[in-house]
C-alpha positions as semicolon CSV with decimal commas, in nm:
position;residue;x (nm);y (nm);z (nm)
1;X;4,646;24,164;-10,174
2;X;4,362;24,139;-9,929
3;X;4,264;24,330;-9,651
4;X;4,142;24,133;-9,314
5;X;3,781;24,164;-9,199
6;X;3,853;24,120;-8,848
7;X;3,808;23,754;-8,625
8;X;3,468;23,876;-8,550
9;X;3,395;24,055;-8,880
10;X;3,119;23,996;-9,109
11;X;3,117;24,066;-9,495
12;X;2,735;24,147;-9,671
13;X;2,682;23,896;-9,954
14;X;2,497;23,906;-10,258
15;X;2,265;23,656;-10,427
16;X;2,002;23,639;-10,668
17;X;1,795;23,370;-10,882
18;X;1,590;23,434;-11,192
19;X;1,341;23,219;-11,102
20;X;1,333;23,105;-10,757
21;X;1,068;23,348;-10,705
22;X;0,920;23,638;-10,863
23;X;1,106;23,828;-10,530
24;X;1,412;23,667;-10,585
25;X;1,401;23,769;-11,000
26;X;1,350;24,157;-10,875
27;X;1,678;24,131;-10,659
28;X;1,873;23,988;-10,944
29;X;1,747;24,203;-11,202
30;X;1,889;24,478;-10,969
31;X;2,214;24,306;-10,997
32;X;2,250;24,200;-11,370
33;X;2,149;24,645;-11,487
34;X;2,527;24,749;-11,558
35;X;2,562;24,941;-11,881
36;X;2,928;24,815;-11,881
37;X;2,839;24,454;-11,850
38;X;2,983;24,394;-12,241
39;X;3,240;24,609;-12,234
40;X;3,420;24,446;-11,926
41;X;3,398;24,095;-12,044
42;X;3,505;24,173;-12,351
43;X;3,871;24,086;-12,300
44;X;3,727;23,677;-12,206
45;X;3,735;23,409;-12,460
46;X;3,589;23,116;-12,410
47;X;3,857;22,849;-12,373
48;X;3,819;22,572;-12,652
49;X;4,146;22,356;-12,595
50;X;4,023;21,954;-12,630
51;X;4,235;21,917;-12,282
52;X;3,897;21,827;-12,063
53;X;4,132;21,741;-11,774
54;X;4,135;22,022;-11,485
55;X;4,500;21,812;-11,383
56;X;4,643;21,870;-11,656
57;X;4,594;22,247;-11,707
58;X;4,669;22,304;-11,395
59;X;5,029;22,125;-11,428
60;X;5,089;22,340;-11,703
61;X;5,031;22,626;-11,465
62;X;5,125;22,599;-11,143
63;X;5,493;22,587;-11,210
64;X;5,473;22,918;-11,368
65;X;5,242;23,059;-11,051
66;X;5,586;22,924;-10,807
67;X;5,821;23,115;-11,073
68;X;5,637;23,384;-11,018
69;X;5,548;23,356;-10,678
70;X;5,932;23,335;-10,605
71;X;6,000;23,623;-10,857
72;X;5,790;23,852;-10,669
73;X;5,932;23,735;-10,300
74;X;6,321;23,812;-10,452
75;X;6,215;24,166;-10,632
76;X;5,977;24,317;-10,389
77;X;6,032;24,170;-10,043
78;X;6,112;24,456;-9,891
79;X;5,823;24,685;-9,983
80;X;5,619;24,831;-9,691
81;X;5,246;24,746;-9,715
82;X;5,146;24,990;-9,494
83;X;5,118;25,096;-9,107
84;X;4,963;24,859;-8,865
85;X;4,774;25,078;-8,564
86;X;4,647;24,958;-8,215
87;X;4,276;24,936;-8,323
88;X;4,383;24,700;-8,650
89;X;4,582;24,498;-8,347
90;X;4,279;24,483;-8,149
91;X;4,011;24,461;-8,421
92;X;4,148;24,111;-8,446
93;X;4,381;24,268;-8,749
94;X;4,062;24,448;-8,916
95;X;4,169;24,596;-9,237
96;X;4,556;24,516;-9,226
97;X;4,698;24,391;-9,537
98;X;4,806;24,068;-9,464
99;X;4,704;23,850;-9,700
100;X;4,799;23,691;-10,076
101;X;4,467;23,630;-10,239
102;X;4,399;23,598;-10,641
103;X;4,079;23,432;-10,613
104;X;3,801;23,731;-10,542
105;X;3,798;24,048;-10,430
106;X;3,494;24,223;-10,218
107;X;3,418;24,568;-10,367
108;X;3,162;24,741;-10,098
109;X;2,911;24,914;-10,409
110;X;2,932;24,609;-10,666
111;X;2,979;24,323;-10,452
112;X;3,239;24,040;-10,512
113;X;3,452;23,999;-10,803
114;X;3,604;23,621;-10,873
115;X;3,933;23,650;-11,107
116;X;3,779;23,983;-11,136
117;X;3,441;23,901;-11,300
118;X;3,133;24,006;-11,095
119;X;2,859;23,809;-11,067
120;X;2,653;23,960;-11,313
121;X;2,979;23,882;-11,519
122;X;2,981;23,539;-11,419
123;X;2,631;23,501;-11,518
124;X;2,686;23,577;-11,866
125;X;3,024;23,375;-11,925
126;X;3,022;23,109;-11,760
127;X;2,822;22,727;-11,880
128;X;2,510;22,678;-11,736
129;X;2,275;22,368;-11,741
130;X;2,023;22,502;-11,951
131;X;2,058;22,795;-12,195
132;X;2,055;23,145;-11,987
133;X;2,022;22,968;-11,696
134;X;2,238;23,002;-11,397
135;X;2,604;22,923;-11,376
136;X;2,702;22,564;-11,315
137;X;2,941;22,564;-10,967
138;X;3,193;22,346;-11,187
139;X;3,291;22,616;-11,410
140;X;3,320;22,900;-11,092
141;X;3,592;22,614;-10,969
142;X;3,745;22,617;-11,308
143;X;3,752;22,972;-11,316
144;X;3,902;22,969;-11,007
145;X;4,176;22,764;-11,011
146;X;4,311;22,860;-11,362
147;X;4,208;23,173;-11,415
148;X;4,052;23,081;-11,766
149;X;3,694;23,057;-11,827
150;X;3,598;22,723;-11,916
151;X;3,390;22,586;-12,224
152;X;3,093;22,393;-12,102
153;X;3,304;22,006;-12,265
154;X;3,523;22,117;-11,977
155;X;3,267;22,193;-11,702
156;X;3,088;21,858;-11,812
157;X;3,394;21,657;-11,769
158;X;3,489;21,818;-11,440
159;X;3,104;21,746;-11,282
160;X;3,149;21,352;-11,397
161;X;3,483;21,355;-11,207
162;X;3,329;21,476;-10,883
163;X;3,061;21,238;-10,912
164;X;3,293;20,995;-10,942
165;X;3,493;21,063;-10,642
166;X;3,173;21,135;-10,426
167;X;3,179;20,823;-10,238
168;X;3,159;20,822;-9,859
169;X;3,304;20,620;-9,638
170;X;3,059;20,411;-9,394
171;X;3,293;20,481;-9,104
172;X;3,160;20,827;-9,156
173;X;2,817;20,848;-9,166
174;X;2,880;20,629;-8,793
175;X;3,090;20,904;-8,695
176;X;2,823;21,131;-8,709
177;X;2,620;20,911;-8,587
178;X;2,762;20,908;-8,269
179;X;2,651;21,241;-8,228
180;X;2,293;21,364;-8,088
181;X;2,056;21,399;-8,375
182;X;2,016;21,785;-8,206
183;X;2,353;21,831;-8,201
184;X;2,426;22,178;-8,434
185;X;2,446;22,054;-8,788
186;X;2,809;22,237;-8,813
187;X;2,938;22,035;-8,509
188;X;2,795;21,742;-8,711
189;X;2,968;21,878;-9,038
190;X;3,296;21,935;-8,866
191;X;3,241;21,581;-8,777
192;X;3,208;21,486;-9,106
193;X;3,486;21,652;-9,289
194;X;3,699;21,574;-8,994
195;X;3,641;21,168;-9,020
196;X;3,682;21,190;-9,426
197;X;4,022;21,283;-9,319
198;X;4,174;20,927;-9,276
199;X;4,207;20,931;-9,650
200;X;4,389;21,227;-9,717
201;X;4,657;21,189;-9,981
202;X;4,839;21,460;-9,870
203;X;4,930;21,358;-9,559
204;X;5,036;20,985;-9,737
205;X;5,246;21,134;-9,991
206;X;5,435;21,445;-9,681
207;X;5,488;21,112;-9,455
208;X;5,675;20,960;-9,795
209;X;5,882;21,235;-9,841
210;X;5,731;21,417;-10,109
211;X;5,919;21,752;-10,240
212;X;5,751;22,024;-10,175
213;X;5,764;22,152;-10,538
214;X;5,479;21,854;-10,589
215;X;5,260;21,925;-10,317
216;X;5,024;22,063;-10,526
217;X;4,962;21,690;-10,677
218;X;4,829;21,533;-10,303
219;X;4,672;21,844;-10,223
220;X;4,471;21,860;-10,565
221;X;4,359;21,502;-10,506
222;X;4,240;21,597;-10,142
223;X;4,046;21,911;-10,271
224;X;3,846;21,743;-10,520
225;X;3,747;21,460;-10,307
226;X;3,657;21,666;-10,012
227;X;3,452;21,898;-10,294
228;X;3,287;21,625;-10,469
229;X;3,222;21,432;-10,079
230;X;3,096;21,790;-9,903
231;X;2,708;21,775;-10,056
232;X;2,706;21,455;-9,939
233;X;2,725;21,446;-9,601
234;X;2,588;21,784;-9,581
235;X;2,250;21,601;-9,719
236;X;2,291;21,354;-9,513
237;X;2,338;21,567;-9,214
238;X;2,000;21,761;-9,340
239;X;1,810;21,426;-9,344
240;X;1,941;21,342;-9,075
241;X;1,811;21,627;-8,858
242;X;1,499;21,732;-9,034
243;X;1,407;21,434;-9,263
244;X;1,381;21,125;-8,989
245;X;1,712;21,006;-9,150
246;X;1,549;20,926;-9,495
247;X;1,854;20,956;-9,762
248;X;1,799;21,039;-10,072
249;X;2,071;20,888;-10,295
250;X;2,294;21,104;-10,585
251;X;2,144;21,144;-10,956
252;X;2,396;21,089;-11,134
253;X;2,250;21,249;-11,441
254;X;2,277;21,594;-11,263
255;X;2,494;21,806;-11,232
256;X;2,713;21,989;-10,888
257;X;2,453;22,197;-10,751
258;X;2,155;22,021;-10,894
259;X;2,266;21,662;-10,728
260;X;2,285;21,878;-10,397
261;X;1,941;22,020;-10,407
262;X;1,819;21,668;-10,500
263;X;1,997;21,491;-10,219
264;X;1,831;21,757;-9,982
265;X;1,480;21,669;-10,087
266;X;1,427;21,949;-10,370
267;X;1,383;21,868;-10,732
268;X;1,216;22,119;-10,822
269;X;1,370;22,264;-11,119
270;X;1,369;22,618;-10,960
271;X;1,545;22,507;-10,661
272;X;1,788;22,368;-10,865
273;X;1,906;22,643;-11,064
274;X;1,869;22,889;-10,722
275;X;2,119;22,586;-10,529
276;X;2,374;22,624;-10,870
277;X;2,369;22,984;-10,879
278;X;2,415;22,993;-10,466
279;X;2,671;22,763;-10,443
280;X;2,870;22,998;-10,762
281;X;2,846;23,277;-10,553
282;X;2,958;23,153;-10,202
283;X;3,245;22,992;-10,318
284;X;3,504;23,218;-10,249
285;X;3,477;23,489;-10,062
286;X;3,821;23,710;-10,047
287;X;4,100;23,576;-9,778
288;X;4,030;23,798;-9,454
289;X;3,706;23,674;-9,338
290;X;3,710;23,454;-9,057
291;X;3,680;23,099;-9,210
292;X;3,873;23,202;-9,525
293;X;4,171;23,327;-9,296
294;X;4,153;23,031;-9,116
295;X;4,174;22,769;-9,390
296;X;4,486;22,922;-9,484
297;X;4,611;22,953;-9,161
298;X;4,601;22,616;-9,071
299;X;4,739;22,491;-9,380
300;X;5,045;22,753;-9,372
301;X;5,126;22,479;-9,127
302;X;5,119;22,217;-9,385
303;X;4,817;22,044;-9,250
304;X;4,599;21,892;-9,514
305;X;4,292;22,054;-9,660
306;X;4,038;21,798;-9,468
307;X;4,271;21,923;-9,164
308;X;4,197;22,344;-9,294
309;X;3,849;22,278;-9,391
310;X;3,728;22,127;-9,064
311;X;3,893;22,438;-8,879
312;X;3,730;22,682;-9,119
313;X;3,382;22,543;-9,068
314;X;3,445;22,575;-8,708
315;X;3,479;22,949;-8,774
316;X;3,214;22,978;-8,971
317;X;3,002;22,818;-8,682
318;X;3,025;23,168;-8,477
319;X;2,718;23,338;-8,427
320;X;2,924;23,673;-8,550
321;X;3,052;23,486;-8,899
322;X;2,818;23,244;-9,059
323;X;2,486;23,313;-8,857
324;X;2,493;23,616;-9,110
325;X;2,437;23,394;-9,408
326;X;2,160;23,231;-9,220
327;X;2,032;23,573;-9,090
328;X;2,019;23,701;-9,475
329;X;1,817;23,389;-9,533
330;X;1,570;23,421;-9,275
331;X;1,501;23,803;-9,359
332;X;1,429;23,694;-9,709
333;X;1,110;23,488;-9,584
334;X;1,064;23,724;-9,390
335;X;0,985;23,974;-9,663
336;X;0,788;23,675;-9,833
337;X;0,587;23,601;-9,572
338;X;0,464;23,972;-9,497
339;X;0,447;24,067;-9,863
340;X;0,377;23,787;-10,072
341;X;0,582;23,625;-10,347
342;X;0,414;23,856;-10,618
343;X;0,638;24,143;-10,371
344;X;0,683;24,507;-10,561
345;X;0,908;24,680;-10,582
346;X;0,711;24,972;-10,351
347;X;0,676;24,655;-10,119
348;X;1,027;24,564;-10,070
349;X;1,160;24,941;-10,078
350;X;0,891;24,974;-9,788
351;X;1,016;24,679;-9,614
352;X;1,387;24,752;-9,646
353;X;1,317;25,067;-9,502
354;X;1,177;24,954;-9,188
355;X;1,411;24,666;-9,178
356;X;1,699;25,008;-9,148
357;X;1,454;25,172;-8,897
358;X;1,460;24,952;-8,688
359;X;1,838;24,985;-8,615
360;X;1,877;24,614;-8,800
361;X;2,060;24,683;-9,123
């Protein structure tokens, strides 16, 4: 169970890189210091079936998620949660229990867990694209969506199947055309996702009278094309904007998060790894933040996931939801530009502390 963060709540995210910049290596070695780092993986095991195929395991285990999901509906229906008050009503249901949500879990000292492995966790279990390198963003969606933690034959196989279904429609790089090149890059993302939608296989196979014991199937198909599409016209959208419109076509010798970085305009190698381990760490983020909530929201009402994912980017346009990812951003140059890349650690303490002073933390 998860607790809501409010409409207008915000949630304070961690990230790291080991060798973005010497800065950036001081705030993850802060992270990765946890004397019970071993000890609390120890229960993993790398998964080494020959099944490559992400279908396939899933298939195996989503029936057993509705058994269970219906087991726990019939035996414990009826238990009380807890007491909703006026402010939780008016807080835009800030911390009510209100939500199902496996996936991660926000812990206010440690940060975020996914399938209960921190990120320090994550770092050390999941396949990377070079030894000790960062985690590839393939294996965090493994992870994810079975539970297991994948071997790096499966991560492999699961990056060639995005590339494969990464092709975007003309009719909707003209759709965002349409728009003002200053028009805010989410509108223009909304846009996007929004125009992808006219191939949704979900909405093919509901209008054919599909049970809704294989909904799943259609909605799989959906999520990995809109995944494997999203760096796409995000790029594009960035080149758009800031680049004169000069696109920079996929490598396909890269991987998730190295393609995207490319596609942007940055190859360096550094960039890379920082873009994998970034996109590892944002991509779940517990179910009671805005755009989480309303992704599920809006499918609850059987709309497909181009459908939910357009109307959680719109909530993560607000200037009280998303800015704060950009905000985090902007105070890490911030720090760079004042103290250098070579920052101490006197330095940042120094600068953190008149970042608080200042009545900004």
């Amino acid at each position: 169970m998860t607790r809501n963060h409010g409409i207008t709540g915000n949630c304070c995210e961690r990230w790291c890189s080991s060798e973005a910049c010497p800065l950036l290596s001081k705030l993850r070695s802060r992270v990765v210091q946890q004397p019970s780092l071993n000890n609390s993986v120890r229960w993993l095991q790398i998964q080494t079936s020959s099944d490559l195929d992400l279908h396939s395991q899933l298939k195996e285990l989503i029936p057993e998620q509705q058994e269970r999901l219906k087991k726990l509906k019939s035996e414990h229906g009826k238990v009380q949660l807890g007491n909703i008050t006026v402010d939780m009503v008016l807080g835009g249901m800030r911390g009510m229990t209100g939500l199902l949500w496996e996936t991660s879990l926000l812990d206010p000292d440690e940060g975020i867990r996914f399938r209960s492995l921190s990120i320090p966790e994550c770092q050390k279990v999941l396949p990377s694209a070079k030894p000790g390198g960062e985690p590839l963003p393939e294996g965090l969606l493994w992870l994810l969506l079975t539970g297991k933690v994948p071997s790096k034959e499966q991560v492999d196989a699961l990056s060639k199947e995005l590339q494969s279904r990464a092709s975007v429609p003309e009719y909707v790089y003209k759709a965002i055309d349409a728009l003002p090149v200053a028009a805010h890059p989410m509108t223009q993302f909304a846009t996007g996702v929004m125009a992808l939608q006219v191939q949704s296989e979900f909405q093919k196979a509901y209008e054919k009278g599909i049970p809704k014991s294989k909904f799943w199937e259609p909605t799989y198909e959906d999520c990995l094309n809109l995944i494997a599409r999203v760096p796409v016209v995000a790029s594009y959208i960035y080149r758009r904007i800031y680049k004169d419109g000069q696109i920079i076509p996929m490598d396909h010798s890269l991987d998730y998060g190295g393609n995207f970085s490319h596609m942007l305009g940055f190859d360096s190698p550094k960039m890379q790894e920082l873009m994998r381990l970034y996109i590892t760490i944002h991509t779940d983020h517990e179910g009671g933040n805005v755009s989480a909530h309303t992704g599920h929201l809006v499918a609850s009402a059987l709309s497909d996931p181009y459908l939910s994912f357009a109307a959680a980017l719109n909530g993560l346009a607000g200037p009280l939801h998303g800015l704060a990812n950009q905000e985090v951003l902007l105070w890490i140059k911030s720090v760079v530009d004042e103290c250098g890349e070579n920052t101490t650690t006197e330095q940042l303490k120094d600068y953190i502390w008149k970042t608080l002073n200042s009545g900004k933390g």
